[in-house]
N, CA, C and O atoms as a Maestro MAE file, in Angstrom:
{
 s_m_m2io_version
 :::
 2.0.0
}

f_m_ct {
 s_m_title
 :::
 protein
 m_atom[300] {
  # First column is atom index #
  i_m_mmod_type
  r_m_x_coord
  r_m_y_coord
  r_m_z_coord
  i_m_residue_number
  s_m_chain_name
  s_m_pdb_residue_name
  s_m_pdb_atom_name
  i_m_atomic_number
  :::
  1 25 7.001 13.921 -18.746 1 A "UNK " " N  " 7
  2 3 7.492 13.213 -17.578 1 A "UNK " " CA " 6
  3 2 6.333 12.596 -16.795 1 A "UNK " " C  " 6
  4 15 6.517 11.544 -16.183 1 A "UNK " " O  " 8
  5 25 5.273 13.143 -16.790 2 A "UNK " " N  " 7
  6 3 3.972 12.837 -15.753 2 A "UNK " " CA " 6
  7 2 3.622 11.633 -16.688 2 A "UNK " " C  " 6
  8 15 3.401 10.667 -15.957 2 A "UNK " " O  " 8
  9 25 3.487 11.306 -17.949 3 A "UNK " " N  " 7
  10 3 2.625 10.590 -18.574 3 A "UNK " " CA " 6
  11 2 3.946 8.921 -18.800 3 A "UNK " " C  " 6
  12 15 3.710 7.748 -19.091 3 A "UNK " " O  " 8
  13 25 5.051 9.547 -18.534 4 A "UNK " " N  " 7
  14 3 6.235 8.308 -18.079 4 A "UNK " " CA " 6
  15 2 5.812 8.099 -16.579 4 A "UNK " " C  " 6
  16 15 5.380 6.961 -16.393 4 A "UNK " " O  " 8
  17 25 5.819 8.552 -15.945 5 A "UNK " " N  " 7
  18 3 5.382 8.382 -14.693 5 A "UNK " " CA " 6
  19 2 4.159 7.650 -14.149 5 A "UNK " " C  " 6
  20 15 4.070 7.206 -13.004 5 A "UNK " " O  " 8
  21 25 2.901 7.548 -15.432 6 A "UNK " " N  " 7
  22 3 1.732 7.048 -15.062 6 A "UNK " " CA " 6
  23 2 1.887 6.241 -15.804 6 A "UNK " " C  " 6
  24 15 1.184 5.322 -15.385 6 A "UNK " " O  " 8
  25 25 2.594 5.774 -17.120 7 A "UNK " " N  " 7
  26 3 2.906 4.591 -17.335 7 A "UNK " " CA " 6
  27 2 3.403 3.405 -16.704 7 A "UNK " " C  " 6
  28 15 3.183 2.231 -17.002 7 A "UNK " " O  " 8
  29 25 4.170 3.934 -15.702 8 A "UNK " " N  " 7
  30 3 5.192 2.800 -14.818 8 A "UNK " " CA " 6
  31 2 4.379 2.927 -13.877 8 A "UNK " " C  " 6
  32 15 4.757 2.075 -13.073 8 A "UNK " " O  " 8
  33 25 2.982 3.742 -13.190 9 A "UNK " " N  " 7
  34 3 2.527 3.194 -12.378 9 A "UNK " " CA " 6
  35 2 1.293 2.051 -12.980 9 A "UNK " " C  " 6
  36 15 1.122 0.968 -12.421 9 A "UNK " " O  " 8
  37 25 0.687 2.378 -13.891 10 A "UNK " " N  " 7
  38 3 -0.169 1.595 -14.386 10 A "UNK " " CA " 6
  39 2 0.261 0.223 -14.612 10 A "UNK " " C  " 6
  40 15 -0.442 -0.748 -14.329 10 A "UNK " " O  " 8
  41 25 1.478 0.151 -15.148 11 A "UNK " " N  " 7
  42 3 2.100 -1.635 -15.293 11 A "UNK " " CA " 6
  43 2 2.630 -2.073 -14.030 11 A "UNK " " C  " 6
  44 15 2.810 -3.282 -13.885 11 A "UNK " " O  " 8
  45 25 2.991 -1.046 -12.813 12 A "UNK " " N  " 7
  46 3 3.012 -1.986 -12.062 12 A "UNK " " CA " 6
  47 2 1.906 -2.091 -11.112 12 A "UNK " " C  " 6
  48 15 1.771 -3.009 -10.303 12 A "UNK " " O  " 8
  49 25 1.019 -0.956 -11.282 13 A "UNK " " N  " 7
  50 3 -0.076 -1.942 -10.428 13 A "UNK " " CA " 6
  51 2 -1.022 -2.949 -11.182 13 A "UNK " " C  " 6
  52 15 -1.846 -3.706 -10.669 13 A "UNK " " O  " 8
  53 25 -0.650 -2.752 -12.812 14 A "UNK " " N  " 7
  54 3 -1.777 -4.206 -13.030 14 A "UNK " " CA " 6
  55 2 -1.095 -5.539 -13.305 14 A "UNK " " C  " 6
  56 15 -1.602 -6.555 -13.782 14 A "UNK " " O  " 8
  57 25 0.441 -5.284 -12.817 15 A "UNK " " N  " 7
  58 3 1.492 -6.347 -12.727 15 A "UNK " " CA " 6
  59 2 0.990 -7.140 -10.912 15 A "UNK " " C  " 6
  60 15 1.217 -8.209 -10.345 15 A "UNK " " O  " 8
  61 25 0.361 -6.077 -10.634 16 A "UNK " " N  " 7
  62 3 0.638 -6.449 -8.637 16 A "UNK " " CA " 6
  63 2 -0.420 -7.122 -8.947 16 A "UNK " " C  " 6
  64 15 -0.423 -8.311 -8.628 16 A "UNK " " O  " 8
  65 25 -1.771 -6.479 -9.749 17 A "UNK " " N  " 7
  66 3 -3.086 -6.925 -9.134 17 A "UNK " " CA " 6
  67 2 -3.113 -8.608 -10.433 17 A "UNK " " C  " 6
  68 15 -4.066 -9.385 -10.369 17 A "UNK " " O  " 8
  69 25 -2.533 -8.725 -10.936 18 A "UNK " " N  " 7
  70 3 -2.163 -10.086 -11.794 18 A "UNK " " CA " 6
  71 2 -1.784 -11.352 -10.918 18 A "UNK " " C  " 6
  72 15 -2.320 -12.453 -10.788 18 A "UNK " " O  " 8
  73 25 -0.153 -10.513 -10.126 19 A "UNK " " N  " 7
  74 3 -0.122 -12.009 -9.451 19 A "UNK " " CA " 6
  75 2 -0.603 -11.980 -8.161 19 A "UNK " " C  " 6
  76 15 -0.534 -12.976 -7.440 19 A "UNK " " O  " 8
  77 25 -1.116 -10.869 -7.774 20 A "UNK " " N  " 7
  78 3 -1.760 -11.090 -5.905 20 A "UNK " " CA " 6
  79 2 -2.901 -12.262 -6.753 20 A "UNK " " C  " 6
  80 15 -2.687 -13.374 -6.270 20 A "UNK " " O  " 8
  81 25 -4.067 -12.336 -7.894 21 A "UNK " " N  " 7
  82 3 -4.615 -12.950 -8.217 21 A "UNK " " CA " 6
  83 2 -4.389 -14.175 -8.574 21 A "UNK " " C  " 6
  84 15 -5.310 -14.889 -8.969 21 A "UNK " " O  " 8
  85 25 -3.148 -14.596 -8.491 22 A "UNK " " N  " 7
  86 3 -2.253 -15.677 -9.362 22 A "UNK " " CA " 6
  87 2 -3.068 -16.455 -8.207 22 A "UNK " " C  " 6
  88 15 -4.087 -17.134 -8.331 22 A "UNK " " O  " 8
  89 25 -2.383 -16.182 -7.145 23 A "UNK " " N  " 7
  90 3 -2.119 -16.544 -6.002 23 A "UNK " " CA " 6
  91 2 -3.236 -16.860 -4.643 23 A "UNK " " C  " 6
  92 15 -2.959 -17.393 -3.569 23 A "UNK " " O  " 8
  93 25 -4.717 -16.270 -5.173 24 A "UNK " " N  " 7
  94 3 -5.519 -16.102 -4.221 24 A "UNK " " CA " 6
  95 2 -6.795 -17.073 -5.030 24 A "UNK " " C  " 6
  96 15 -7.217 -17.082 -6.186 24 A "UNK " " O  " 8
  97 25 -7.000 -17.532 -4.301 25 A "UNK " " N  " 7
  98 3 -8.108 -18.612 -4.117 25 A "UNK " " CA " 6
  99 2 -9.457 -18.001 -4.461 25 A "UNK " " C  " 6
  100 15 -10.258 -18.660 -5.123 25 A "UNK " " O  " 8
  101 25 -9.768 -16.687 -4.017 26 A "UNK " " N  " 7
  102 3 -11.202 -15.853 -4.251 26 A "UNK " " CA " 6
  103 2 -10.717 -14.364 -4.614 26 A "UNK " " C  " 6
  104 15 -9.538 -14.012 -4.577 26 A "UNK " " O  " 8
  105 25 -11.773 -13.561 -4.963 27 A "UNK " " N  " 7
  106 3 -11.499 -12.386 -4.880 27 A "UNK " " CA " 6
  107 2 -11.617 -11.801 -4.276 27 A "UNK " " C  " 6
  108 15 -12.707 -12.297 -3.986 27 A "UNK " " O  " 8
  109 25 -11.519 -10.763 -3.412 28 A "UNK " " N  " 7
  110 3 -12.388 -10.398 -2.302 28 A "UNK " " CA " 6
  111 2 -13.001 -9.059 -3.096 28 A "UNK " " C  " 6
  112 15 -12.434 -8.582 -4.079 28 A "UNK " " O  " 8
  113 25 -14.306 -8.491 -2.504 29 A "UNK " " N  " 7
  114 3 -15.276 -7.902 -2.449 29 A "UNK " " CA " 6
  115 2 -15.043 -6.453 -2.427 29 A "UNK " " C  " 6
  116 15 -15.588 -5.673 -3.209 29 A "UNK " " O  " 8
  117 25 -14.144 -6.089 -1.427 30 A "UNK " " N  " 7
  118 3 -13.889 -5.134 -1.088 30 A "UNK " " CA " 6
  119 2 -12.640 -4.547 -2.308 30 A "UNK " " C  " 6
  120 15 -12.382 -3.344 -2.281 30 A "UNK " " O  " 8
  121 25 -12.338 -4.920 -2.736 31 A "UNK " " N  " 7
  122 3 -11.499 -4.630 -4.000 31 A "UNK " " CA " 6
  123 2 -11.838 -4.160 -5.026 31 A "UNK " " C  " 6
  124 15 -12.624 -4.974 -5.511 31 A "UNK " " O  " 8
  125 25 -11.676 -2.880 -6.031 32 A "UNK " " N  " 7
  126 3 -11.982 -2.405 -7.129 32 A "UNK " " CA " 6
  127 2 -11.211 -2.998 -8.010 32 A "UNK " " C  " 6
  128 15 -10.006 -3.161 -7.818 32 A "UNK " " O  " 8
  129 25 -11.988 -3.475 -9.329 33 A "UNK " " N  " 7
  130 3 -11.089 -3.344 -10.264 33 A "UNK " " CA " 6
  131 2 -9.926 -2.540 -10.823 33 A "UNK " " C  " 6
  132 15 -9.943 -1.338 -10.560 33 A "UNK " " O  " 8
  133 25 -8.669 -3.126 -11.732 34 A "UNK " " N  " 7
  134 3 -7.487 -1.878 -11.595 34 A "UNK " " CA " 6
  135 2 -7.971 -0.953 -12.814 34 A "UNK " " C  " 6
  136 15 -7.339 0.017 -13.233 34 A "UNK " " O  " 8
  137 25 -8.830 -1.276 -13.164 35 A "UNK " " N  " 7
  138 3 -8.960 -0.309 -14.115 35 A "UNK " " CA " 6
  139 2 -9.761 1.113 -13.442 35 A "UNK " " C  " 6
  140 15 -9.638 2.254 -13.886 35 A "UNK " " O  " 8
  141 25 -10.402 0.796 -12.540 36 A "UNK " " N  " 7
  142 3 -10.957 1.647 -11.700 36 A "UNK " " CA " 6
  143 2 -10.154 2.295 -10.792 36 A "UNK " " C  " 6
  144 15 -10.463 3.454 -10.517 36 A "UNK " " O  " 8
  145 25 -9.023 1.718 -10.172 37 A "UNK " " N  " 7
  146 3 -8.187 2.185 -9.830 37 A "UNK " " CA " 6
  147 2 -7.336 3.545 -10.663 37 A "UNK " " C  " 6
  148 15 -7.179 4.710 -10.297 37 A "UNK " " O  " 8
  149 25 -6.834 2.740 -12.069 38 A "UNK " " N  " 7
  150 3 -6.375 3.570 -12.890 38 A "UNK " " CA " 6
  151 2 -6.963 4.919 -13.065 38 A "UNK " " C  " 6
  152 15 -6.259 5.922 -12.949 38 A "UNK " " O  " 8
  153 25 -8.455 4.992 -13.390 39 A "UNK " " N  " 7
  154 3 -9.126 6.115 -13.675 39 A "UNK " " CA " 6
  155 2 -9.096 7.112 -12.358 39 A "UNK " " C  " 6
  156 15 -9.205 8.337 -12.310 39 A "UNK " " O  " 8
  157 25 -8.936 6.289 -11.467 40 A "UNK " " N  " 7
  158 3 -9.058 7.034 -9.725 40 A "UNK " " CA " 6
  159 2 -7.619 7.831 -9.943 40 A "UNK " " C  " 6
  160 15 -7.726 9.020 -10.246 40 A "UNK " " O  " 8
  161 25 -6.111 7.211 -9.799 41 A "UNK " " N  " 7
  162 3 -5.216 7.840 -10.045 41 A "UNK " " CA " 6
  163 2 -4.999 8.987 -11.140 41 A "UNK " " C  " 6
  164 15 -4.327 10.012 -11.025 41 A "UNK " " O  " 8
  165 25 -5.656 8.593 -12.099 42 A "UNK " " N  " 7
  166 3 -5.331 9.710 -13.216 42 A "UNK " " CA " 6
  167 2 -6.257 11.097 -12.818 42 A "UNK " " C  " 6
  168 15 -5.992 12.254 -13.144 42 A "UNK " " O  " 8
  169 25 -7.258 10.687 -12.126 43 A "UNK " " N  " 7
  170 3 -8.369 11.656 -11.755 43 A "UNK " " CA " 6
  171 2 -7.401 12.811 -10.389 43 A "UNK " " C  " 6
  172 15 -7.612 14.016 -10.251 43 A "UNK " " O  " 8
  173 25 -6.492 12.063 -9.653 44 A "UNK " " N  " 7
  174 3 -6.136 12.693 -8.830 44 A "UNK " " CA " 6
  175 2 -4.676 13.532 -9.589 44 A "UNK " " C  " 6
  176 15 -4.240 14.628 -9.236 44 A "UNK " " O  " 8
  177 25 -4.057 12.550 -10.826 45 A "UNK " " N  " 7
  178 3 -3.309 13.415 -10.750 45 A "UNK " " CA " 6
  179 2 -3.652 14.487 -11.661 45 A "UNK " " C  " 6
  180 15 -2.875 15.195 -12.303 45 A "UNK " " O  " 8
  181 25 -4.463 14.505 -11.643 46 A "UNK " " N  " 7
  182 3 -4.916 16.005 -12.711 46 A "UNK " " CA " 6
  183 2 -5.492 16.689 -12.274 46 A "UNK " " C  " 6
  184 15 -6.273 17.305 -13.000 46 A "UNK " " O  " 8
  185 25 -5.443 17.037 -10.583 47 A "UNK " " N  " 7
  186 3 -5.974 17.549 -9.453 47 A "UNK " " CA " 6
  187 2 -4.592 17.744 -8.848 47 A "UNK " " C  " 6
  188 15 -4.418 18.108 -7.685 47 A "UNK " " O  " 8
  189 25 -3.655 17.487 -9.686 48 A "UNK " " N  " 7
  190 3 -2.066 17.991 -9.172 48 A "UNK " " CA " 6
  191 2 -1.509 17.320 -8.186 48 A "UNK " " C  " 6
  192 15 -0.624 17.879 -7.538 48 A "UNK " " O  " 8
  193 25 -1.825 16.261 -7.934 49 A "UNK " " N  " 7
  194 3 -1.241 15.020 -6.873 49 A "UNK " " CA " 6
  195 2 -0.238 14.080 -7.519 49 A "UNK " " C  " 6
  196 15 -0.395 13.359 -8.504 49 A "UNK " " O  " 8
  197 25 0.717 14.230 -6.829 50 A "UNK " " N  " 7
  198 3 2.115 13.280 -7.429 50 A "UNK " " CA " 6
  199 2 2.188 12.016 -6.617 50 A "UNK " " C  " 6
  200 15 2.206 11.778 -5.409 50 A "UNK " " O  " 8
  201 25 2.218 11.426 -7.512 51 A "UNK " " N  " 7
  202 3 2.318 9.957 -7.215 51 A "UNK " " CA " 6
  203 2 3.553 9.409 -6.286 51 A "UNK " " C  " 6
  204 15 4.782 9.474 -6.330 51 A "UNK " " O  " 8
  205 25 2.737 8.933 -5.570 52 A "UNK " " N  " 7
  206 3 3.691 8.140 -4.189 52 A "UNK " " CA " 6
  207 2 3.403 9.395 -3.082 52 A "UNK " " C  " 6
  208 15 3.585 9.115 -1.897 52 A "UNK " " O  " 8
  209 25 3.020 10.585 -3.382 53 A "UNK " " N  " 7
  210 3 2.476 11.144 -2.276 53 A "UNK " " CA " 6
  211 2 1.597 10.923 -1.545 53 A "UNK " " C  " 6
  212 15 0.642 10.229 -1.896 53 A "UNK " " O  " 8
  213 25 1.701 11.470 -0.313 54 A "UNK " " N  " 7
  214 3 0.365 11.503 0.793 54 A "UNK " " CA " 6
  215 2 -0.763 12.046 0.716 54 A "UNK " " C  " 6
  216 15 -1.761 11.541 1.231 54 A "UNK " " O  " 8
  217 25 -0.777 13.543 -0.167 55 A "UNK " " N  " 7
  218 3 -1.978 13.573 -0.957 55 A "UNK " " CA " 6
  219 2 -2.557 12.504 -1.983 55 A "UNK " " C  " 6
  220 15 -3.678 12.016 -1.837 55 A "UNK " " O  " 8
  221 25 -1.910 12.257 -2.780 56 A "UNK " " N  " 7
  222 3 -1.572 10.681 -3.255 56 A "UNK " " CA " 6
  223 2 -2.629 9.906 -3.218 56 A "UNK " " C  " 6
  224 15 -3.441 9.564 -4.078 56 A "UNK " " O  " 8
  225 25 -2.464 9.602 -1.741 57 A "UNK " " N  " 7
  226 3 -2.881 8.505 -1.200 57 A "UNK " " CA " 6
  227 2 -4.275 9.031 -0.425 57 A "UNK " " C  " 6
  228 15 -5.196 8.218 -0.341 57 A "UNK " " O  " 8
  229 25 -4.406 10.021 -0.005 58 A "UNK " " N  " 7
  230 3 -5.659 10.597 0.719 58 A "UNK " " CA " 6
  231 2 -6.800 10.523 -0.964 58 A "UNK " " C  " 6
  232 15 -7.803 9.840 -1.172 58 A "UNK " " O  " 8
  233 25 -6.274 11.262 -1.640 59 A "UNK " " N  " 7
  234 3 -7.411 11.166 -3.054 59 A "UNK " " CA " 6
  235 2 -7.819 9.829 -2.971 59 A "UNK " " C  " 6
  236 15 -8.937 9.613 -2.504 59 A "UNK " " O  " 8
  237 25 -6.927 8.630 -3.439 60 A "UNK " " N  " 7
  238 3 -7.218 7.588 -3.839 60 A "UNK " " CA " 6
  239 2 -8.196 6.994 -2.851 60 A "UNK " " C  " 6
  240 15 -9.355 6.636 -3.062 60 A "UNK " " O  " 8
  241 25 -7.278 6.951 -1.382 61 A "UNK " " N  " 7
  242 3 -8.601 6.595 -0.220 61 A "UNK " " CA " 6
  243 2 -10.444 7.224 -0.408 61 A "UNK " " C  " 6
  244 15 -11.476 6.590 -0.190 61 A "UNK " " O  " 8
  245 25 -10.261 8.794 -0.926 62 A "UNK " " N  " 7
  246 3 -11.660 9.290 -0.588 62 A "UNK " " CA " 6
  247 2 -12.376 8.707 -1.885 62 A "UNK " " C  " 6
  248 15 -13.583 8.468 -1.908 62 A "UNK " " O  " 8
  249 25 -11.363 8.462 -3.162 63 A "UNK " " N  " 7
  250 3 -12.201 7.456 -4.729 63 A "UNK " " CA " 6
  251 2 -12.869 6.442 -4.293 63 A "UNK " " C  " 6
  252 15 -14.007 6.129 -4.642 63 A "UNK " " O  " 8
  253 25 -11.938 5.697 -3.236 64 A "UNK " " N  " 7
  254 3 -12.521 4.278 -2.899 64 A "UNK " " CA " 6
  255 2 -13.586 4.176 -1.959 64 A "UNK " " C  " 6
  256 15 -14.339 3.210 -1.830 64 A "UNK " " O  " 8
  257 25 -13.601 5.432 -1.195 65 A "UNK " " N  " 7
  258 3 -14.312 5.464 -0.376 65 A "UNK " " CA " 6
  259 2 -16.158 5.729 -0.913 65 A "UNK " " C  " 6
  260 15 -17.222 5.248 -0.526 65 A "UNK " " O  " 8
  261 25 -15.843 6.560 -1.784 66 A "UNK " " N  " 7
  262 3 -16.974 7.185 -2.868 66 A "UNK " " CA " 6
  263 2 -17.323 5.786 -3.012 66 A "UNK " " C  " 6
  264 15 -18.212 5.341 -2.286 66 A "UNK " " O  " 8
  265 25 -16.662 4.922 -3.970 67 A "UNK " " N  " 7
  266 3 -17.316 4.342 -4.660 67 A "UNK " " CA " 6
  267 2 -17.571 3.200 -4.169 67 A "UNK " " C  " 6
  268 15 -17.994 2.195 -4.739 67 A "UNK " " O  " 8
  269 25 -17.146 3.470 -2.440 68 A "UNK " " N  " 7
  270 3 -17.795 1.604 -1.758 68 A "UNK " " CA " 6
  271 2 -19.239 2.426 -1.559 68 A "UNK " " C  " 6
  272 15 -20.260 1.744 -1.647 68 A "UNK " " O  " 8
  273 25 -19.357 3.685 -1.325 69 A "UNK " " N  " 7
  274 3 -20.603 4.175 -0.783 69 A "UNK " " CA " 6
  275 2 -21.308 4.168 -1.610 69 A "UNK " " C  " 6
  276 15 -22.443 3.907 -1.212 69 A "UNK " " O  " 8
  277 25 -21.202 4.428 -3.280 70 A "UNK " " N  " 7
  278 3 -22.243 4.464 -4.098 70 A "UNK " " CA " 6
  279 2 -22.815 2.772 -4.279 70 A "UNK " " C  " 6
  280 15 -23.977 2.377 -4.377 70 A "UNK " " O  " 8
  281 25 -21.689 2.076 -4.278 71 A "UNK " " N  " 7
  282 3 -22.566 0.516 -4.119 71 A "UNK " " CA " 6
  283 2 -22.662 -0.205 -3.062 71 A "UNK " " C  " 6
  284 15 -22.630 -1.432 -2.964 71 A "UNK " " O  " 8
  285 25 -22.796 0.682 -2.176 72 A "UNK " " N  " 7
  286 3 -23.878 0.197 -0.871 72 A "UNK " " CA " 6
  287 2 -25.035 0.573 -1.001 72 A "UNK " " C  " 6
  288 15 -25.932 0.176 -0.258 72 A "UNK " " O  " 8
  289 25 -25.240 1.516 -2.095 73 A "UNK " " N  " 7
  290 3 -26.630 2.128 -1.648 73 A "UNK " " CA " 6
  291 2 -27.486 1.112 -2.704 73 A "UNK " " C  " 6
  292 15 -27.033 0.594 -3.725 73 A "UNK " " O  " 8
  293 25 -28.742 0.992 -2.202 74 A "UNK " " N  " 7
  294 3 -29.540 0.304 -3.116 74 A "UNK " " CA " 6
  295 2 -29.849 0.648 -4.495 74 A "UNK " " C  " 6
  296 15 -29.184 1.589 -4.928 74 A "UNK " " O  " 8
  297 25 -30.543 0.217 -5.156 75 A "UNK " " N  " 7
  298 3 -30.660 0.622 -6.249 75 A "UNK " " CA " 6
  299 2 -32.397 0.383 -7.280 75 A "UNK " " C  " 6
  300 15 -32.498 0.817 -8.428 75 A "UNK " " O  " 8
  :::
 }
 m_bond[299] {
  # First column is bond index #
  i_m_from
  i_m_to
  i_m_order
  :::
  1 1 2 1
  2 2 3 1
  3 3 4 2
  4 3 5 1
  5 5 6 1
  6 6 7 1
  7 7 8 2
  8 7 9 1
  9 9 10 1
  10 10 11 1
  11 11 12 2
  12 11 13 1
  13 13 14 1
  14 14 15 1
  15 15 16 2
  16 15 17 1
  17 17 18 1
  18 18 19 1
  19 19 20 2
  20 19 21 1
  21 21 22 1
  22 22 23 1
  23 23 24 2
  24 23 25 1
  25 25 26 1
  26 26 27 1
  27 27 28 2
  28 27 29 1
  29 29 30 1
  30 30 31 1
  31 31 32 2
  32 31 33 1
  33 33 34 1
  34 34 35 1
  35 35 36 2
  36 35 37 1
  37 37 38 1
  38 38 39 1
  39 39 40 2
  40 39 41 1
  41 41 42 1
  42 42 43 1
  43 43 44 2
  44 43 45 1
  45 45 46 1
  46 46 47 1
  47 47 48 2
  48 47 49 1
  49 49 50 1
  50 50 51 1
  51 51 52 2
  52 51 53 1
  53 53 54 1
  54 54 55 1
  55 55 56 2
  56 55 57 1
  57 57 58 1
  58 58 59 1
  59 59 60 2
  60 59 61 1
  61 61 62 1
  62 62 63 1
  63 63 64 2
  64 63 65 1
  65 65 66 1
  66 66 67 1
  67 67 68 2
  68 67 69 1
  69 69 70 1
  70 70 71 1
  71 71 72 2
  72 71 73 1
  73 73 74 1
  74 74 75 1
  75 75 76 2
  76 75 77 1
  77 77 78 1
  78 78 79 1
  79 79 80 2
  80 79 81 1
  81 81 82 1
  82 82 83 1
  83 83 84 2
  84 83 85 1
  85 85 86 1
  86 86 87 1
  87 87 88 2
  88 87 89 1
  89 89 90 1
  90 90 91 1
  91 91 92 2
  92 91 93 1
  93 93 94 1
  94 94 95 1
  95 95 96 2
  96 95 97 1
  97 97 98 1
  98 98 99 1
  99 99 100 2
  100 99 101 1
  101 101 102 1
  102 102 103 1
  103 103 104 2
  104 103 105 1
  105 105 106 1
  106 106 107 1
  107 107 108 2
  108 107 109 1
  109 109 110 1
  110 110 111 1
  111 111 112 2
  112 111 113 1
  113 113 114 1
  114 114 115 1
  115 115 116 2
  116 115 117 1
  117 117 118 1
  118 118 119 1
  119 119 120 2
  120 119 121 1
  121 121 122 1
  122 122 123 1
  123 123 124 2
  124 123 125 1
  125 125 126 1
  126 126 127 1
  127 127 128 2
  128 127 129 1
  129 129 130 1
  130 130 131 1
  131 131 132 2
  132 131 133 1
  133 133 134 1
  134 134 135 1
  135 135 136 2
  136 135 137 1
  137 137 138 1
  138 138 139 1
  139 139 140 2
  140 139 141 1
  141 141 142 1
  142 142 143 1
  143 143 144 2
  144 143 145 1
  145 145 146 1
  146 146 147 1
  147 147 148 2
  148 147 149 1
  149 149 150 1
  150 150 151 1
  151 151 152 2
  152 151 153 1
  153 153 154 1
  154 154 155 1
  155 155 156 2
  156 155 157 1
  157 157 158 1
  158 158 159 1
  159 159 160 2
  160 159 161 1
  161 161 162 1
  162 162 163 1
  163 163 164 2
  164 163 165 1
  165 165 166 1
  166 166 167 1
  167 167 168 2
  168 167 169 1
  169 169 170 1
  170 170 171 1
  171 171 172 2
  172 171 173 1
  173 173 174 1
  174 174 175 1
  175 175 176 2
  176 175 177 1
  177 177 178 1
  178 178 179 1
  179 179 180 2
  180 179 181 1
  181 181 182 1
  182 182 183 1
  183 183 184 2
  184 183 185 1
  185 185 186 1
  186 186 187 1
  187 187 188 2
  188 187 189 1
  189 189 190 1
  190 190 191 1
  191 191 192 2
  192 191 193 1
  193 193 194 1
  194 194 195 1
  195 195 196 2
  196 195 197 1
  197 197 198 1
  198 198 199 1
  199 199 200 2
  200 199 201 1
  201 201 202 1
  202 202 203 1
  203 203 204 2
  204 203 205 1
  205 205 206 1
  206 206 207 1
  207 207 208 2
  208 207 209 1
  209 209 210 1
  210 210 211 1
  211 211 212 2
  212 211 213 1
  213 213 214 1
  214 214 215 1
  215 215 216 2
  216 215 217 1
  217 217 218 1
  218 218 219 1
  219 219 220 2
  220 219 221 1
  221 221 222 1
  222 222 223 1
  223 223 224 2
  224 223 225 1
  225 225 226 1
  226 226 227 1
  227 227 228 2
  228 227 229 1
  229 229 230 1
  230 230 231 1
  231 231 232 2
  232 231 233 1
  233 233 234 1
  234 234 235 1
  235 235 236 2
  236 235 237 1
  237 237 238 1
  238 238 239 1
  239 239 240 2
  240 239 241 1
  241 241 242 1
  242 242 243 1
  243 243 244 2
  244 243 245 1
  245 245 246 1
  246 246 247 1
  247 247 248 2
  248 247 249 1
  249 249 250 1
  250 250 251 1
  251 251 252 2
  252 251 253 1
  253 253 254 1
  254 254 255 1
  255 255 256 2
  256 255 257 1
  257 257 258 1
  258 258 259 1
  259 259 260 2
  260 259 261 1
  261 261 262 1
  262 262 263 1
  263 263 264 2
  264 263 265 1
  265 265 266 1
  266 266 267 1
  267 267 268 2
  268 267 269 1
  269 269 270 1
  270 270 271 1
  271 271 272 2
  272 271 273 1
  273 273 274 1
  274 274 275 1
  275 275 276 2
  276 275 277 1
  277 277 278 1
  278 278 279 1
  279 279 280 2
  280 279 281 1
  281 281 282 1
  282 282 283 1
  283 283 284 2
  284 283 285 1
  285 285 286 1
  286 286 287 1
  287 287 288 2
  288 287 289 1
  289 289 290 1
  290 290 291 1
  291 291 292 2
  292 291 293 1
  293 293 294 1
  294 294 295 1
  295 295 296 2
  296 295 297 1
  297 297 298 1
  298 298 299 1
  299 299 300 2
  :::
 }
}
């Protein structure tokens, strides 16, 4: 059931991030790739977080958050 479940989220968020792109003139910056996304979700739910939850959504925030911080830092 979990791996039906991360199927239908994976097509529809790389269905969303397809046509928000259809549609937008630039990319913006602040945006991860969905594949990065993907790996972020699967990472949380195997940390026992169900999708469309508020834990959910706190994981995914602290992934993105990680990984604006690791490429801010110089290198």
């Amino acid at each position: 059931m979990r791996l039906i479940v991360a199927a239908v989220a994976v097509l529809c968020l790389g269905g969303c991030s397809t046509v928000s792109s259809m549609f937008s003139s630039s990319s913006a910056p602040d945006r991860r790739p969905t594949g990065d996304l993907v790996a972020s979700s699967q990472q949380c739910q195997g940390r026992g977080m169900l999708v469309g939850s508020p834990e959910m959504a706190q994981c995914l925030d602290q992934a993105r958050a990680a990984a604006a911080a690791a490429a801010a830092q110089p290198q």
